[in-house]
C-alpha positions as CSV (number, residue, x, y, z in Angstrom):
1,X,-38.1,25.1,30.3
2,X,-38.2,28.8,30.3
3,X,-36.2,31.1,28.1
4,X,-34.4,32.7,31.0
5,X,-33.0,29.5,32.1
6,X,-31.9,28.9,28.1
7,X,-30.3,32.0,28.0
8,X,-28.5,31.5,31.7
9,X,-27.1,28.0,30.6
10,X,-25.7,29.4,27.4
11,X,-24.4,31.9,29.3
12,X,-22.5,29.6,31.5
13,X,-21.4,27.1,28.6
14,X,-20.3,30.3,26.4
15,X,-17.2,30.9,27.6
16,X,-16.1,27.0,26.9
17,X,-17.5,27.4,23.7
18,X,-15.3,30.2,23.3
19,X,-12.5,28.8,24.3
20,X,-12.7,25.6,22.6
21,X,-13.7,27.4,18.9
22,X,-10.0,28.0,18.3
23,X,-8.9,24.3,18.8
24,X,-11.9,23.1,17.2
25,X,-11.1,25.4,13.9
26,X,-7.5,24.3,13.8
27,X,-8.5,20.6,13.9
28,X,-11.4,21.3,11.3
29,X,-8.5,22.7,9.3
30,X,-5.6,20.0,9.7
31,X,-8.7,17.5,8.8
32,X,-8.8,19.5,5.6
33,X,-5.6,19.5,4.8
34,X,-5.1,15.5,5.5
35,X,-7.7,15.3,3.1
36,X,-6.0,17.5,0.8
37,X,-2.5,15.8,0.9
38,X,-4.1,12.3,0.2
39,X,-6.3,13.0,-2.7
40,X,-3.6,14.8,-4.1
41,X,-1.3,11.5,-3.0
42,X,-3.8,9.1,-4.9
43,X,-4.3,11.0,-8.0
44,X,-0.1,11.3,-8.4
45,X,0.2,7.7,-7.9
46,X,-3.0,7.6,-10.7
47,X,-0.9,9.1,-12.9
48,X,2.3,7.7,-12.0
49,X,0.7,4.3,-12.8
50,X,-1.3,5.1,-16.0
51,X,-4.8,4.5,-14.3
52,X,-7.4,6.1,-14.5
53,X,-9.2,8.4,-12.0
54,X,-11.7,6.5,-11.9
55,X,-9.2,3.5,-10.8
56,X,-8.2,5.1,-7.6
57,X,-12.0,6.6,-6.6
58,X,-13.3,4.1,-4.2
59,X,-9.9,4.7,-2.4
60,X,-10.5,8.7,-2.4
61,X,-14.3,8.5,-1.1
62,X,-13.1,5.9,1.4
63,X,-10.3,8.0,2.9
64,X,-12.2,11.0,2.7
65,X,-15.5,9.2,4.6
66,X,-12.4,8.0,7.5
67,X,-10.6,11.1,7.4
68,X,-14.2,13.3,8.2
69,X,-15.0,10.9,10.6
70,X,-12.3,11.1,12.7
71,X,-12.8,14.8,12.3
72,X,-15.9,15.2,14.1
73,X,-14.9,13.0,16.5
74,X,-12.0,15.1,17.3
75,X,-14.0,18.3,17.2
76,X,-17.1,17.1,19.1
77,X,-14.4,15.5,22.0
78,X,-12.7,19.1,21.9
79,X,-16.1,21.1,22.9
80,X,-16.4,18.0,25.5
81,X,-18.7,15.6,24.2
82,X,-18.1,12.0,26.2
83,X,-17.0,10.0,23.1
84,X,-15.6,7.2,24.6
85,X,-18.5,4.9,23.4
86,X,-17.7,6.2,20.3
87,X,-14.4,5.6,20.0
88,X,-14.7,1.9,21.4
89,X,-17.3,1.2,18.7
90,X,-15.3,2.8,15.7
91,X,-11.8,0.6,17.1
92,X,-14.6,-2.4,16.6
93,X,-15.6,-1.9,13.6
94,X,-12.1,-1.6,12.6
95,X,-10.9,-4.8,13.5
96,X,-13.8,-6.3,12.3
97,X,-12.4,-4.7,9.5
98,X,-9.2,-5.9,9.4
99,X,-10.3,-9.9,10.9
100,X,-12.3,-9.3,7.0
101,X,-9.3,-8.3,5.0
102,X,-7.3,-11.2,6.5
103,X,-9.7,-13.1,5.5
104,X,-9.9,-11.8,2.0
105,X,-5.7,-11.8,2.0
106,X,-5.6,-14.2,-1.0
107,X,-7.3,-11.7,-3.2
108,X,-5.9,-8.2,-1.9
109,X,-2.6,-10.2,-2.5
110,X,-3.4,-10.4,-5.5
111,X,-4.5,-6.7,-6.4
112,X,-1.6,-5.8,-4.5
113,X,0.3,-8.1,-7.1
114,X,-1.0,-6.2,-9.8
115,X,-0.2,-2.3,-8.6
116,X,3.3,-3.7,-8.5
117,X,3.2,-5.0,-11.8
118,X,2.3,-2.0,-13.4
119,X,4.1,-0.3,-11.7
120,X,7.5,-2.5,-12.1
121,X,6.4,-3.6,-15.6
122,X,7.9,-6.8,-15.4
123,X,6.6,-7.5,-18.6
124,X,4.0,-6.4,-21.4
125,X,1.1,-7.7,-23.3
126,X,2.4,-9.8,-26.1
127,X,5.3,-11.2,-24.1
128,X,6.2,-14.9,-24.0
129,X,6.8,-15.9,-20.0
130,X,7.8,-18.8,-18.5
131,X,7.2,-20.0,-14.7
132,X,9.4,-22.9,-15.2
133,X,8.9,-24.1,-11.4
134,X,5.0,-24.1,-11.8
135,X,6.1,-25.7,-15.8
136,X,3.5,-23.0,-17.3
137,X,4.6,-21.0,-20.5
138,X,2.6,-19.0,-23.1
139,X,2.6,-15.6,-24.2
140,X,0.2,-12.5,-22.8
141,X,-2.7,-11.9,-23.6
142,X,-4.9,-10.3,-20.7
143,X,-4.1,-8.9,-16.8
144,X,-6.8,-7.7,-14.8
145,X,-6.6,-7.2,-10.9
146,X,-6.9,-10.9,-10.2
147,X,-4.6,-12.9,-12.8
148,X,-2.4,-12.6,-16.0
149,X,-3.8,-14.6,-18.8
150,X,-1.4,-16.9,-20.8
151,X,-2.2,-17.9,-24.5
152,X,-0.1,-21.3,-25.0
153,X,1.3,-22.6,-28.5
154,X,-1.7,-25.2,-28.2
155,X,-4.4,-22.2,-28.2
156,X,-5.3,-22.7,-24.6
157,X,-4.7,-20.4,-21.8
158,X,-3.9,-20.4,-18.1
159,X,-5.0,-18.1,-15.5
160,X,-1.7,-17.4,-12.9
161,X,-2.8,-15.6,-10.1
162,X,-0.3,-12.1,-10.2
163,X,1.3,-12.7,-6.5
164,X,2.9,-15.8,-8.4
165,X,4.9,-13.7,-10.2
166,X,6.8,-12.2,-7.0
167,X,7.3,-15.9,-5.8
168,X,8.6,-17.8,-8.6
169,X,11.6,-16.9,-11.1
170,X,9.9,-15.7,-14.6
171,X,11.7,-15.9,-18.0
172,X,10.6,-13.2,-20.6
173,X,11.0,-12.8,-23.7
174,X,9.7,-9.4,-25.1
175,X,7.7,-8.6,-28.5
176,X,7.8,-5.9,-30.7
177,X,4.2,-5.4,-31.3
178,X,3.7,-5.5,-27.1
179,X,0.8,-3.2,-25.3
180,X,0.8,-1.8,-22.1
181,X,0.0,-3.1,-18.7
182,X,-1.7,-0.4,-18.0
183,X,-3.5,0.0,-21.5
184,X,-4.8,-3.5,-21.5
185,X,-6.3,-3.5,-17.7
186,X,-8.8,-0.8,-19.3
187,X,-10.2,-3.3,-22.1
188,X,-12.9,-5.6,-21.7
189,X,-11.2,-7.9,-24.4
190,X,-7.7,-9.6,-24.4
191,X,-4.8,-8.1,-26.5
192,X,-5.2,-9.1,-30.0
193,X,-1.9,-9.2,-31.2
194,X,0.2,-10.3,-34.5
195,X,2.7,-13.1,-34.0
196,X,6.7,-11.8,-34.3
């Protein structure tokens, strides 16, 4: 291939190009500010909560990965790039996606359990609770994403998976000397806490 017929086909292609640049800029921008608007979204509901940055960074790099990627797509499609291949492997590899998180529902039900405990705060560590359907009582010692730890009068403890708490009725009866939901989901080592 010959330079004049490079310089002839850009020639022909330029004015598409030029056309197209304008589109392609506001989309690079609106991509931008998606990006923006959620980061800014999951840090406020970060603080709102008491976690941590580091909590909510798996989230961020995940939506920033999805919100680039549909961003090139929707640039490279605007300069005319057949993406329809593309597309039809990214919808996919999205429901392969989602068939996965069904599959994994137990557990996000759980975590899911958990934001809305911190950020309801039905009760604290150091609380006695009582699932009288499920006949389990003792007083909070732990919570991690998974389950709330019980310490019973015997000295042993139960696990309760945290999406029980939105299904059965809960009787609490709060401590003076309680921590934070939030505080104790940060340490490696139950609540050690003084009898009231």
């Amino acid at each position: 291939m010959n330079t004049t017929l490079l310089i002839e086909t850009f020639q022909t292609y330029l004015p598409r190009i030029a056309a197209a640049l304008p589109i392609a800029i506001a989309a690079l921008l609106v991509g931008i500010l998606i990006n923006l608007i959620t980061e800014r979204s999951l840090l406020l509901f970060a603080r709102r909560t008491a976690l941590s940055e580091a909590d909510v960074m798996p989230i961020r790099k995940l939506a920033r990965l999805v919100i680039g990627l549909i961003t090139v797509i929707v640039i490279l499609s605007i300069f005319g790039f057949n993406l329809g291949g593309i597309w039809a492997m990214l919808s996919t590899v999205l429901a392969m996606i989602a068939i996965g998180f069904v599959a994994v529902w137990s557990m996000l039900s759980n975590v899911s359990a958990t934001v809305l405990i911190l950020l309801m705060r039905p009760f604290n560590i150091g609380d006695e609770i009582e699932l009288s359907t499920e006949k389990i009582k003792g007083r909070v010692i732990d919570l991690n994403f998974f389950f709330t730890t019980l310490q019973t009068e015997e000295n042993t403890t139960h696990q309760v998976p945290n999406n029980l708490f939105f299904q059965k009725v809960v009787t609490r009866a709060a401590n003076r000397t309680s921590v934070s939901l939030s505080e104790q989901l940060h340490n490696q080592e139950p609540a050690s806490l003084s009898k009231s």
